[in-house]
C-alpha positions in Angstrom: 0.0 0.0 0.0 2.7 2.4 1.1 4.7 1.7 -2.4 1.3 2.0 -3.9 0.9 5.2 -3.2 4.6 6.5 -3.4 3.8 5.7 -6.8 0.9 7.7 -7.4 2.4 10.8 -5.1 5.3 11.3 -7.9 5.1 14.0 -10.8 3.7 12.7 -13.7 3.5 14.7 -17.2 0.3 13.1 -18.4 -1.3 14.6 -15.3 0.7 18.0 -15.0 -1.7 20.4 -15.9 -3.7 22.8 -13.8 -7.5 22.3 -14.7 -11.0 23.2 -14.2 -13.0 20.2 -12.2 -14.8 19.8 -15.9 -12.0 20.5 -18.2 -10.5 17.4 -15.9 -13.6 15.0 -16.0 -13.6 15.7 -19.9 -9.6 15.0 -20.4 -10.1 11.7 -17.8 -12.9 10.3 -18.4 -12.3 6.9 -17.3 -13.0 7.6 -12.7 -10.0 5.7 -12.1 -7.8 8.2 -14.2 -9.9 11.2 -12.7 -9.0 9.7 -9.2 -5.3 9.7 -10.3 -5.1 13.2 -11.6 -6.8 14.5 -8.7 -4.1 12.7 -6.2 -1.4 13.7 -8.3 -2.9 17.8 -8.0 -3.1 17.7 -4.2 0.5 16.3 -4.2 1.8 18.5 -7.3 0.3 21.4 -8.0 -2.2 22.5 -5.1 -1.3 25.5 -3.1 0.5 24.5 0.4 -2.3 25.5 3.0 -4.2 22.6 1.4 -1.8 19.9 2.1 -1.3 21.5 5.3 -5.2 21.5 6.4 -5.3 17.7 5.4 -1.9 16.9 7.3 -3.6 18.0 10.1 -7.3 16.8 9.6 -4.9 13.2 9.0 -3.6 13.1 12.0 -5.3 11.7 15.3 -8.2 10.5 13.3 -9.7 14.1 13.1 -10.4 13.7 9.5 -11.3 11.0 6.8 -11.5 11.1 3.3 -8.4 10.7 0.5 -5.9 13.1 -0.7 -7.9 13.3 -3.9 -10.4 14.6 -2.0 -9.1 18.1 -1.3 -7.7 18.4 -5.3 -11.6 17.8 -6.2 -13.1 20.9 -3.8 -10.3 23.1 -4.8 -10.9 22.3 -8.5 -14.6 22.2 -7.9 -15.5 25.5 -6.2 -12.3 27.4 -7.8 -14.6 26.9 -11.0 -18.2 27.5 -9.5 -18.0 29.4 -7.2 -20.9 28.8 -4.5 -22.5 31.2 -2.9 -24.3 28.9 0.2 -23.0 25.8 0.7 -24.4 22.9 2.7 -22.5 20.1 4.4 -24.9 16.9 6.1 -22.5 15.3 8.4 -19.6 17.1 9.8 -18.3 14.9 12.0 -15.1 16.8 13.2 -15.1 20.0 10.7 -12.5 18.2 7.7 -14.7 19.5 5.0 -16.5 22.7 5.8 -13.2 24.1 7.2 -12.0 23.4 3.6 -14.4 25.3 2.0 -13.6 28.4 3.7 -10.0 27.7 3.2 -10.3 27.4 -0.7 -12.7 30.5 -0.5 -10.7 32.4 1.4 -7.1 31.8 -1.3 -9.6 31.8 -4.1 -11.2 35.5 -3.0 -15.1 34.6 -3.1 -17.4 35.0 -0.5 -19.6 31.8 0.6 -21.8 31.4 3.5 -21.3 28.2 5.6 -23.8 25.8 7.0 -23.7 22.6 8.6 -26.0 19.8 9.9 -25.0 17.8 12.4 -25.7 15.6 15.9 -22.4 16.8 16.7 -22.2 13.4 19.5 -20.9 9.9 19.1 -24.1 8.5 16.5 -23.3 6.1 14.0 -24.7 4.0 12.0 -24.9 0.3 10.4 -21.4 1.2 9.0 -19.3 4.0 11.2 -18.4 3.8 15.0 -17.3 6.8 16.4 -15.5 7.8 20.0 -18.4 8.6 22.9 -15.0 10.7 24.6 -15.7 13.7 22.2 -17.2 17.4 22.5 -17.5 16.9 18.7 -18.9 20.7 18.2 -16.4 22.5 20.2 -14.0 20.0 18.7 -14.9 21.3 15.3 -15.3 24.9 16.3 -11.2 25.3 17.2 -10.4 23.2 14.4 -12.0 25.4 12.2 -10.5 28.5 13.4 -7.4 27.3 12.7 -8.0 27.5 9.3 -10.3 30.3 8.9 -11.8 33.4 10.1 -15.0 32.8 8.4 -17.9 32.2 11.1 -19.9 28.8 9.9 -23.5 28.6 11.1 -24.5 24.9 12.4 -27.9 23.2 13.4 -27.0 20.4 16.0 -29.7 17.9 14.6 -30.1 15.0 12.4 -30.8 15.4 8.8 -34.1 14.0 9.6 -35.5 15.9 12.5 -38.3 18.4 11.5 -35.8 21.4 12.1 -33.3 20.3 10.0 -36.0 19.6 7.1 -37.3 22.8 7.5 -34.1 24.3 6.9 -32.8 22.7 3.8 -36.1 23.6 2.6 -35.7 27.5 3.7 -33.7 28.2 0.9 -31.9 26.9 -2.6 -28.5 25.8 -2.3 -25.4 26.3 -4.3 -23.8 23.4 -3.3 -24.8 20.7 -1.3 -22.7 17.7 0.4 -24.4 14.4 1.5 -22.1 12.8 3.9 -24.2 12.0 6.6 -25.8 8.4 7.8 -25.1 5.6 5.5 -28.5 4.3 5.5 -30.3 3.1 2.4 -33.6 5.2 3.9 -31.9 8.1 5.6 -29.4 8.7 2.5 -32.4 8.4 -0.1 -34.8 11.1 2.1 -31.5 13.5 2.5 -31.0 13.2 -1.5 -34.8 13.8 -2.5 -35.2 16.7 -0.1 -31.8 18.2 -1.3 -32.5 17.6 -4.8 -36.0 20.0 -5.0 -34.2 22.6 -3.2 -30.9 23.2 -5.0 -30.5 26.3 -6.8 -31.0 26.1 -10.4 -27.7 25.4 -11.6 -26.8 23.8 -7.9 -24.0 21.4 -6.8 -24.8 18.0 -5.5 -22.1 16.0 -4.4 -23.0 12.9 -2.6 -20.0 11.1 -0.6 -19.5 6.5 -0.4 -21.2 6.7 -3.4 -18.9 4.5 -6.1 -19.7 1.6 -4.9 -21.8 0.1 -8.3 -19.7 2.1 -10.6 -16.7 1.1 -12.9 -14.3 2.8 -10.8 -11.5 0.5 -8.8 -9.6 2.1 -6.2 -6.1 1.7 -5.1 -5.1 0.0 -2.2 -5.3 2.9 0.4 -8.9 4.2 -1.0 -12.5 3.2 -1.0 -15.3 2.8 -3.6 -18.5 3.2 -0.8 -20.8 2.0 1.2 -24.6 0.5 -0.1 -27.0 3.0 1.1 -25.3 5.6 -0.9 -24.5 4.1 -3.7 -28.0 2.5 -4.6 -29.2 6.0 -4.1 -26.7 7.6 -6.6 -27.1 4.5 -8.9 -31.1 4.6 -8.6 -32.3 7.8 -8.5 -28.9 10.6 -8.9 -27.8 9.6 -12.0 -31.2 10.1 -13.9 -32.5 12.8 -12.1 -29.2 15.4 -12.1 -26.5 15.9 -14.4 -23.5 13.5 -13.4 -20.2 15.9 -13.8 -18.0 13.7 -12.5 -16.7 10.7 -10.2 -13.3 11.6 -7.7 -13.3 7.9 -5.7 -16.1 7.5 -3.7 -17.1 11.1 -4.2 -19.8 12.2 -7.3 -20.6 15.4 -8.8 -24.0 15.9 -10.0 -25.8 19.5 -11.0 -29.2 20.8 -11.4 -30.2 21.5 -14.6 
């Protein structure tokens, strides 16, 4: 695994070019290559703070995800852009804090929102530490990074307060990375779905899992309940952009 990923870490020509997230899903087609070229970017050509934020969010399990992970939101909102941006799931802050990094060296404003239990819930799949204050945990994390001010709901995606709130307004971009279960993802994609902005992000996170795409040894395609919901219903209801691992694009037309 560890040669494995020496390997893809080293400059490589074919993928030494700075592109758009779509200029790169057009030129690598095939999500195996786009995974590539989006590993190679965070280790070749992103700006430092980024490999910086995930060192940290790497270290003492503070953060999961995949190096490709960052090159895909830098690439991604570097070229759109959003306005409000919506993360279900925080767990400990790896990915909103991101966004206000990129924000922040790209110069465009975004408002932040979360939704979250902020407390030890899992689900079928994920375990996490009952020895946490997950939001203050994810409040100094985040000021290390930024001096934005993120606005969080401490709820699950399915309480009536959290519905009511993804319903309040249309989204730029949206992130599903919250439970893992088949009816809990599917509800969190329909309700996110009718309220993106017209033209809206939708990325939706474990989701590879029935797709072509094979990951290296040190990644992950996904778990079921996403990836039935991106296979069943994403893929012919949005506009599929593109596929970084186990992470897929989709817009509103």
């Amino acid at each position: 695994m560890r040669l494995q990923k020496q390997q893809y870490n080293r400059a490589q020509s074919r993928y030494a070019q700075d592109l758009s997230f779509t200029e790169a899903a057009k030129r690598f087609p095939d999500r195996t290559d786009l995974y590539r070229y989006m590993h190679h970017y965070f280790h070749n050509l992103a700006p430092k703070p980024l490999r910086d934020h995930r060192d940290w969010f790497s270290r003492e399990s503070r953060g999961f995800g995949e190096d490709a992970f960052h090159a895909m939101w830098f690439t991604l909102l570097r070229e759109f852009r959003p306005r409000r941006c919506l993360e279900i799931g925080i767990y400990r802050g790896q990915t909103i804090s991101l966004w206000a990094l990129i924000s922040q060296l790209v110069g465009f404003e975004c408002e932040l929102y979360g939704i979250s239990p902020f407390s030890s819930s899992g689900d079928a799949d994920s375990k996490y530490s009952e020895k946490l204050d997950y939001l203050a945990d994810t409040q100094a994390s985040f000021r290390k990074f930024s001096t934005k001010t993120p606005h969080f709901l401490k709820a699950y995606s399915t309480d009536a307060v959290a519905r009511d709130f993804i319903a309040s307004q249309g989204w730029d971009l949206i992130y599903i990375d919250g439970s893992h279960d088949y009816e809990v993802v599917l509800s969190d994609y329909q309700l996110c779905r009718d309220h993106l902005a017209p033209g809206g992000l939708l990325i939706m996170d474990d989701s590879s899992l029935y797709t072509d795409y094979r990951p290296p040894m040190f990644g992950f395609s996904g778990h079921v309940g996403p990836s039935r919901v991106f296979r069943d219903f994403a893929t012919t209801e949005l506009t599929f952009l593109g596929g970084v691992g186990h992470d897929n694009v989709l817009r509103k037309a």
